[in-house]
N, C-alpha and C positions, 0 to 999 in steps of 0.2 A: 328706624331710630335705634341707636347702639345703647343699651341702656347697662353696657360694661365700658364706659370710654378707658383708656389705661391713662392715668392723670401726667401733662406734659411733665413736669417736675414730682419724681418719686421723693414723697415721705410721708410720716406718717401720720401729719396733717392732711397733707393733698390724697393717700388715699383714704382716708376717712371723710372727706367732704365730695369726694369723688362716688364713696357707697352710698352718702346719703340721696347722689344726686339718679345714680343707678335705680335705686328703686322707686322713684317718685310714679313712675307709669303703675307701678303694683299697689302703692299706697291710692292710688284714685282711683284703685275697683275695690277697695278694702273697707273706703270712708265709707260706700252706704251700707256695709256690714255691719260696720262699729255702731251706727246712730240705729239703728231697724234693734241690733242686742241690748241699747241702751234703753231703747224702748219701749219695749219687750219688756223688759227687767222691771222696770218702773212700772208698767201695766198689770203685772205678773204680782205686784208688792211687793216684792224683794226689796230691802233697805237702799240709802245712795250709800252705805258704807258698806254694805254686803257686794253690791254691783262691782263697785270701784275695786272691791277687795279680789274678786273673780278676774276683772278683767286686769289687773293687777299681777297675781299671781298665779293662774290659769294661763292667761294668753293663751290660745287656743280658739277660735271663731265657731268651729264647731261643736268643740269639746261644754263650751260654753252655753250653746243655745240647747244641746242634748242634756246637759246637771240643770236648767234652768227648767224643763220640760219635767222633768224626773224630781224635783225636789217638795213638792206638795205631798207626792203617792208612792212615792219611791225609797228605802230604807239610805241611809248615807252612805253604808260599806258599797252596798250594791251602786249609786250613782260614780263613786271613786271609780270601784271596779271598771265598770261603763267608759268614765274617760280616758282610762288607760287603753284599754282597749281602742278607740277610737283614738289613740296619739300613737301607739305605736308604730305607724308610717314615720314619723319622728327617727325611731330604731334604726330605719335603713336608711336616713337622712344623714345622720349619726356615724355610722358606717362609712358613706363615700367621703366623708370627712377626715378620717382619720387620716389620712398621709398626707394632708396638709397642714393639721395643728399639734401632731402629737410630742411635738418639740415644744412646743407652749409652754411655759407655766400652767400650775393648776386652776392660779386665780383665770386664766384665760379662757381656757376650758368649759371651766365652769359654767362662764358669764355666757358665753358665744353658745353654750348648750340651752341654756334658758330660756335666751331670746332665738332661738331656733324655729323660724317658722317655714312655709312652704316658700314663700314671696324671698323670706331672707336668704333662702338654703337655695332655690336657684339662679339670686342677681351673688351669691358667694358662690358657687360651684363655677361657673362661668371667668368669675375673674381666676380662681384659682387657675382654671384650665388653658388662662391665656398664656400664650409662650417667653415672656417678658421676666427677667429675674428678680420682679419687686421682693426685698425682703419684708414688705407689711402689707401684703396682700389680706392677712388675718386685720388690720386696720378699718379696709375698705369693708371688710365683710362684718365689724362692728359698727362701721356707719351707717351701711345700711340696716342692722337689724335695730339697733337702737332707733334711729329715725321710724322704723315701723311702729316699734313699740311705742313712744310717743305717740303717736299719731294714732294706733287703738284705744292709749286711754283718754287724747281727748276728744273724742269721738263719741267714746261710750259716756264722757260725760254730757258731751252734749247732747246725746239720744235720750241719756236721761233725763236731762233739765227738761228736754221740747216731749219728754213722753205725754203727758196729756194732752199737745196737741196734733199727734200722733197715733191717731186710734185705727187700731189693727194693722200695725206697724210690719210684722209677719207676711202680713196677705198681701204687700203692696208688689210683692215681686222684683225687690231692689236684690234681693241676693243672689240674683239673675247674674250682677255683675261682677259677685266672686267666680262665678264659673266659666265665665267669660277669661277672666282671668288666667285663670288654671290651664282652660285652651291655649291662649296666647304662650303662656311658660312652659308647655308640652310641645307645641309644635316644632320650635328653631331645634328640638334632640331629636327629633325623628331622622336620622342621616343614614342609617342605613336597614337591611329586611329585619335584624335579630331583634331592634328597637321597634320598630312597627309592630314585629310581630306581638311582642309584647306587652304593650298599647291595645291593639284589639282583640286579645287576648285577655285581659286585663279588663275590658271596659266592655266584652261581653259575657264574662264570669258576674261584674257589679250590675249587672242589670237580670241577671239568672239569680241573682243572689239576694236581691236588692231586700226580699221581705224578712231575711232572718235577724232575731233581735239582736237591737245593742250594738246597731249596726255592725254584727260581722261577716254579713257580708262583703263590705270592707276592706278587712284583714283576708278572707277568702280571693278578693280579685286582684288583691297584691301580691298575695305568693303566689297566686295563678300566675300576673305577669313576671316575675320573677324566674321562676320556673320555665318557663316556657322562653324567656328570652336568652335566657343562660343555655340554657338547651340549641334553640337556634343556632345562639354563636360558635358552640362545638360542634354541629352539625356542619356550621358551613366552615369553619376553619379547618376540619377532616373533608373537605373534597378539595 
């Protein structure tokens, strides 16, 4: 299933309804993330207007369940600190973006920076990369992030409405199918050795890594693959 169609009729209607429709496969490994956090939250006692306000203005799935972990026993500067860390993949998200929106307005920018998540940044990356001269390709890639966004905050309220009958929402094993996910959105780049290499480069530094706090291990298995992929490619573009 093509989950970049390029919409028959360009504008900026059609690609906006076109990204919402691009990510709908990413939003159905997302929903049992949102309801297991909203869960969680409400189990945890966290208010429904503290919850709402997280998944609100956080957005972030993981950044979220790690301040939510951290916030009974953990100082505040230090949980900040934490999620920063833990978003900065965001950074080099950030980065392959820039030559396609830095023409933008700032209001654009801005907004498309916020709602920046892993699901939005590769059903946007994707269209961007299509060979097609839509000039609102940035459309589609606010369709779909906003559609995500909706869809985490009603989720997390519904996680929290049903949290009580929800108990050990965490242990159920439903965040099985964020990672599911994440494979699926990693495989269709694997196209040629310097990406590979850097993939399992990358994903056996985060398993050598996995026990340092605050997760940076992380941040360690990123610039591992980083590094190592960049490197590949000069290697093999010099033979």
């Amino acid at each position: 299933m093509n989950i970049n169609p390029i919409p028959d009729k360009i504008s900026r209607k059609s690609e906006f309804f076109a990204g919402c429709r691009g990510i709908v496969p990413l939003i159905i490994g997302a929903i049992p993330f949102g309801i297991i956090f909203g869960a969680v939250a409400h189990n945890s006692g966290l208010s429904f207007a503290g919850t709402i306000a997280m998944s609100a203005f956080v957005f972030a799935g993981s950044s979220q369940f790690i301040a939510l972990s951290l916030l009974k026993s953990t100082a505040i500067p230090l949980i900040i600190l934490t999620v920063f860390v833990v978003n900065l993949r965001h950074l080099l998200y950030a980065v392959s973006l820039i030559p396609y929106i830095q023409r933008l307005p700032q209001v654009w920018k801005f907004s498309l920076g916020f709602w920046l998540t892993d699901e939005a940044f590769a059903v946007a990356i994707a269209r961007y990369n299509q060979a097609d001269k839509s000039p609102y390709k940035h459309w589609y890639h606010f369709g779909a992030a906003l559609f995500m966004y909706a869809n985490w905050q009603l989720f997390t309220i519904a996680g929290f409405t049903l949290g009580n009958l929800i108990p050990n929402a965490a242990n159920w094993g439903l965040d099985f199918a964020m990672s599911v996910t994440f494979i699926g959105l990693l495989i269709p780049y694997l196209i040629n050795k310097p990406m590979i290499i850097a993939v399992v480069v990358s994903g056996i530094m985060a398993l050598f890594f996995h026990s340092l706090p605050y997760n940076l291990g992380l941040i360690v298995a990123t610039l591992s693959g980083v590094i190592s992929g960049i490197s590949a490619e000069k290697l093999y573009l010099t033979q």
